[in-house]
FILUM-994599 format. One record per residue: residue in one letter; x, y, z of N, C-alpha, C in turn. Coordinates in steps of 0.05 Angstrom, whole numbers, plus 5000, padded with zeros to 4 digits. Example, Ala and Ser with C-alpha at 12.3 -4.5 7.8 and 13.67 -1.06 7.14 Angstrom:
<atoms>
a526448865156524649105156526449345156 s525749555142527349795143525850015157 
</atoms>
This chain:
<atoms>
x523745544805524345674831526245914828 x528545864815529746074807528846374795 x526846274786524946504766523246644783 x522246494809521246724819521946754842 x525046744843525446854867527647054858 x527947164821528247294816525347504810 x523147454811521347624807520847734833 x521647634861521847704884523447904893 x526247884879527948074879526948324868 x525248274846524648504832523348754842 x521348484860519248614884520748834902 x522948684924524748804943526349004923 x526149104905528349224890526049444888 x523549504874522649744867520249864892 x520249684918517549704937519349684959 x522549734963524049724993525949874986 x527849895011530849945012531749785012 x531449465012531949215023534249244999 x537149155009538849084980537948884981 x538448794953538248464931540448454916 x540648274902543048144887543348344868 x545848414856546748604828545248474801 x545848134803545348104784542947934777 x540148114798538148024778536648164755 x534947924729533747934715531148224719 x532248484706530148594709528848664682 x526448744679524848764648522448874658 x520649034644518749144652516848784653 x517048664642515048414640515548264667 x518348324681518848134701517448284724 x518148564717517448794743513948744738 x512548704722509448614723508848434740 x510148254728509647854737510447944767 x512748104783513348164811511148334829 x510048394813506548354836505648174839 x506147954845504947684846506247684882 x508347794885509947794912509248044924 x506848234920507648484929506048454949 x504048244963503548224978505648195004 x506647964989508247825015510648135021 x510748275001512648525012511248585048 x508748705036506348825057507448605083 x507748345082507648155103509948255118 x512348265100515148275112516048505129 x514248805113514549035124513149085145 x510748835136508648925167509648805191 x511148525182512448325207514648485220 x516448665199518748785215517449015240 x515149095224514049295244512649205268 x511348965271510348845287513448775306 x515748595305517648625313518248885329 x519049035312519249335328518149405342 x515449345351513549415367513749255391 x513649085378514448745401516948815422 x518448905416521248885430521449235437 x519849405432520149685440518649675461 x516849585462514149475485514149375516 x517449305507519249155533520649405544 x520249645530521849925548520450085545 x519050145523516850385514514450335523 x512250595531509950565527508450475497 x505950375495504650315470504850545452 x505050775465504851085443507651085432 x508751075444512451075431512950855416 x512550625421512350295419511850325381 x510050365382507350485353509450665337 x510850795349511351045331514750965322 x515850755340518350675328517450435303 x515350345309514850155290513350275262 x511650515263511250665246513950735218 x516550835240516950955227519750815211 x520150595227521650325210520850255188 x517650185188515950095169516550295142 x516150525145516550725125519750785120 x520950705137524150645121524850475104 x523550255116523549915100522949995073 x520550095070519150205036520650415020 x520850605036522450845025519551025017 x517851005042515751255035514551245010 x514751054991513551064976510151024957 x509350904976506950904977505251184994 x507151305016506351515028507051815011 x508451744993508551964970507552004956 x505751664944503751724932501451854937 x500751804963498751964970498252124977 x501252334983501552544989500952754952 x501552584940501052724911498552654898 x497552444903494952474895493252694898 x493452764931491652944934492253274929 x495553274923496453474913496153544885 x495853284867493953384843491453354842 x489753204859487153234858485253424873 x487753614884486153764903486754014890 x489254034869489654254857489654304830 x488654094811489354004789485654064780 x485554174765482954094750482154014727 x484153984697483553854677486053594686 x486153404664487853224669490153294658 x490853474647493753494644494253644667 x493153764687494454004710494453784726 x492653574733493153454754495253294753 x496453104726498052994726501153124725 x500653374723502953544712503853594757 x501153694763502153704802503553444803 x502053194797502553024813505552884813 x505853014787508952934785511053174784 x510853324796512453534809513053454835 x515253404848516553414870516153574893 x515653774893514853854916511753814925 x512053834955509653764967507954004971 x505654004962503354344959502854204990 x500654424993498654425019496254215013 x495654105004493653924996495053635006 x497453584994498753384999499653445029 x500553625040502053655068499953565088 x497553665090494653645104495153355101 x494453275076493652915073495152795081 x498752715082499652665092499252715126 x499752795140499052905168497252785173 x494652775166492452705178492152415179 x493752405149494552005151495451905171 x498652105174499751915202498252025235 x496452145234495152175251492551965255 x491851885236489451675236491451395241 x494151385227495351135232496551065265 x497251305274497551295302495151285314 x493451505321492151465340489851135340 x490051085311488750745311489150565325 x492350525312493950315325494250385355 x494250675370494850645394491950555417 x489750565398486850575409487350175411 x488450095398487949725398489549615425 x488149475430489449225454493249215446 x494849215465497749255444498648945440 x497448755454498048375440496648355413 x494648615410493648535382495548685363 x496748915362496449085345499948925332 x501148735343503648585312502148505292 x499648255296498248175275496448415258 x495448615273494348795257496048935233 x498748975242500949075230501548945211 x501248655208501748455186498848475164 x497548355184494648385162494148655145 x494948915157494149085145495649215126 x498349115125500349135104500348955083 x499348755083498448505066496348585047 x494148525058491148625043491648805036 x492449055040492449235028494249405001 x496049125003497249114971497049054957 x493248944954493148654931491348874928 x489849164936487949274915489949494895 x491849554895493349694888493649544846 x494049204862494349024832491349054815 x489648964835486149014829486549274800 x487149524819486449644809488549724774 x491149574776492649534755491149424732 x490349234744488549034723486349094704 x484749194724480949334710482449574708 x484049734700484150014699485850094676 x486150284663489650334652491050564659 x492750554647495550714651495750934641 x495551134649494751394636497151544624 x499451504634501751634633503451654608 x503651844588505351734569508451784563 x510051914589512251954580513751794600 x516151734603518251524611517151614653 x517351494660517651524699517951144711 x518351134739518950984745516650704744 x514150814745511550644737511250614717 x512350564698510950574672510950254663 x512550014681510849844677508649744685 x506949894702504049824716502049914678 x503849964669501549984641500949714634 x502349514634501449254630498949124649 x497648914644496448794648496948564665 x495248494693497148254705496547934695 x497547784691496847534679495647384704 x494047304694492147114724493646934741 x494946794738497746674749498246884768 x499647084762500447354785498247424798 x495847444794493447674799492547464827 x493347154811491046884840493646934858 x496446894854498946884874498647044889 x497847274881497847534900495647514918 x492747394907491247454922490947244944 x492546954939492846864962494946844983 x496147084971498847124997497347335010 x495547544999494547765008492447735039 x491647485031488647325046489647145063 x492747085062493846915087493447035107 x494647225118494647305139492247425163 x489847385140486947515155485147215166 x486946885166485446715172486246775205 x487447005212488246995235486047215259 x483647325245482847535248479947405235 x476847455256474647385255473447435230 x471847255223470547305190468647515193 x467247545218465547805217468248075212 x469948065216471748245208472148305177 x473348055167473647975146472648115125 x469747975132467047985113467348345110 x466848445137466348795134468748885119 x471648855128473449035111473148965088 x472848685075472748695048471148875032 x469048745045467048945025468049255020 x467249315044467849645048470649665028 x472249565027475449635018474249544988 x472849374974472049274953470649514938 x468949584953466249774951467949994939 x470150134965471850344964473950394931 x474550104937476750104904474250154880 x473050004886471050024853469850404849 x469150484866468750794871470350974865 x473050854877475751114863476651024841 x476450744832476850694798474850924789 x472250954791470551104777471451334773 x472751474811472551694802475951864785 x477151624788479851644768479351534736 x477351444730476551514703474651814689 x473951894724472352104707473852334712 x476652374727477952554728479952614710 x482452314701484452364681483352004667 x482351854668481851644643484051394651 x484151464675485751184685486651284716 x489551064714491351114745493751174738 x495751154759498551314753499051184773 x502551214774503651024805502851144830 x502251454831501551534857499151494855 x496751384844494551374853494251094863 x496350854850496050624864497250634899 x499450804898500050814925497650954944 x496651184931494051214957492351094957 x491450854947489650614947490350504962 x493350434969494050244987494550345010 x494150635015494650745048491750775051 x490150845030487350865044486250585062 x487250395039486250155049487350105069 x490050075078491950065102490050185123 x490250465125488250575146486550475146 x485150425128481250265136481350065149 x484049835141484349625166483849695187 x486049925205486149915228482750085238 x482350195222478850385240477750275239 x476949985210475749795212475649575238 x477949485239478749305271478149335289 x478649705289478549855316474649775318 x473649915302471149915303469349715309 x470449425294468949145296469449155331 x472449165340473749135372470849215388 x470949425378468049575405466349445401 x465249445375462649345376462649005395 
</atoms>
């Protein structure tokens, strides 16, 4: 028990602002084995944001309601998954052999490729969530922060690590041990027994379909992934929840 509720810390230590204890056990092998919890991160950040929404709801309209809870959610993390994907597309949109793209993607400033993609993200994340019933949209907030951290490991696993000089990802070069890979994927799949299997069934796939496609096309661009390409896996997927929902809703 002790052991992994230091691999938990590990989790809240490189995927939050959340403080944790000074003195836990960190190691690139522990920081591996702590995707086994990166689901339940997704739960905690999605529950605080569902909260936020919950209790803004009682003074705010649903448009304001959405947007205090938006923007908690992305404090809780420290934008970090939204940076990834703001650089993905800043080296894949500007980058054409694999050393230019990796060379953008890890430069700090944000090009116009990334500024667009960002923007349009939190524009698809708002206007989604504001399109849903607002008693639905706490659980949506949970589910879609959940599931959508367990393709990020997916793609850790079948993929490699392209990167060869020191940065803060460089233990996603490891491999996850199946122990971590099943933990994750049933904390990931908790929260969707709450949400119709005709739902289910469609986002998976689609989100399944989606990961196996951009594995492809991140082998035929630089010969693997990088930490910002796991983070825009996990906003793409994030978004596909809610258009997905939205979309099953109508139908």
């Amino acid at each position: 028990m002790k052991n992994e509720l230091n691999l938990l810390f590990n989790a809240l230590l490189f995927y939050t602002r959340i403080p944790v204890p000074k003195n836990i056990c960190y190691s690139e092998i522990n920081q591996s084995k702590a995707f086994r919890y990166f689901p339940l991160i997704g739960i905690f950040s999605g529950g605080i944001g569902a909260l936020v929404f919950y209790t803004a709801n009682f003074l705010f309209p649903v448009s304001i309601s959405v947007l205090f809870a938006i923007g908690v959610m992305i404090l809780i993390t420290g934008a970090i998954h939204e940076d990834g994907f703001a650089d993905f597309f800043d080296g894949f949109g500007g980058g054409v052999t694999q050393e230019s793209i990796l060379r953008i993607m890890k430069d700090s400033h944000t090009g116009v490729y990334g500024s667009i993609s960002i923007s349009l993200l939190m524009l698809f994340k708002y206007l989604s969530l504001t399109e849903i019933h607002e008693a639905e949209i706490p659980i949506v907030l949970i589910g879609a922060h959940s599931i959508s951290r367990l393709f990020p490991v997916y793609l850790i696993n079948f993929s490699q690590y392209v990167r060869t000089d020191l940065c803060k990802s460089a233990h996603t070069k490891r491999k996850i041990d199946g122990i971590t890979l099943t933990i994750a994927t049933i904390i990931a799949f908790l929260p969707l027994v709450l949400f119709s299997l005709e739902f289910v069934a469609v986002y998976i796939t689609v989100s399944f379909a989606i990961l196996i496609l951009y594995r492809r096309y991140l082998h035929k661009k630089i010969g693997g992934f990088t930490g910002d390409t796991l983070g825009a896996i996990q906003q793409i997927t994030e978004v596909g929840f809610y258009i997905a929902y939205l979309s099953i809703s109508k139908i």
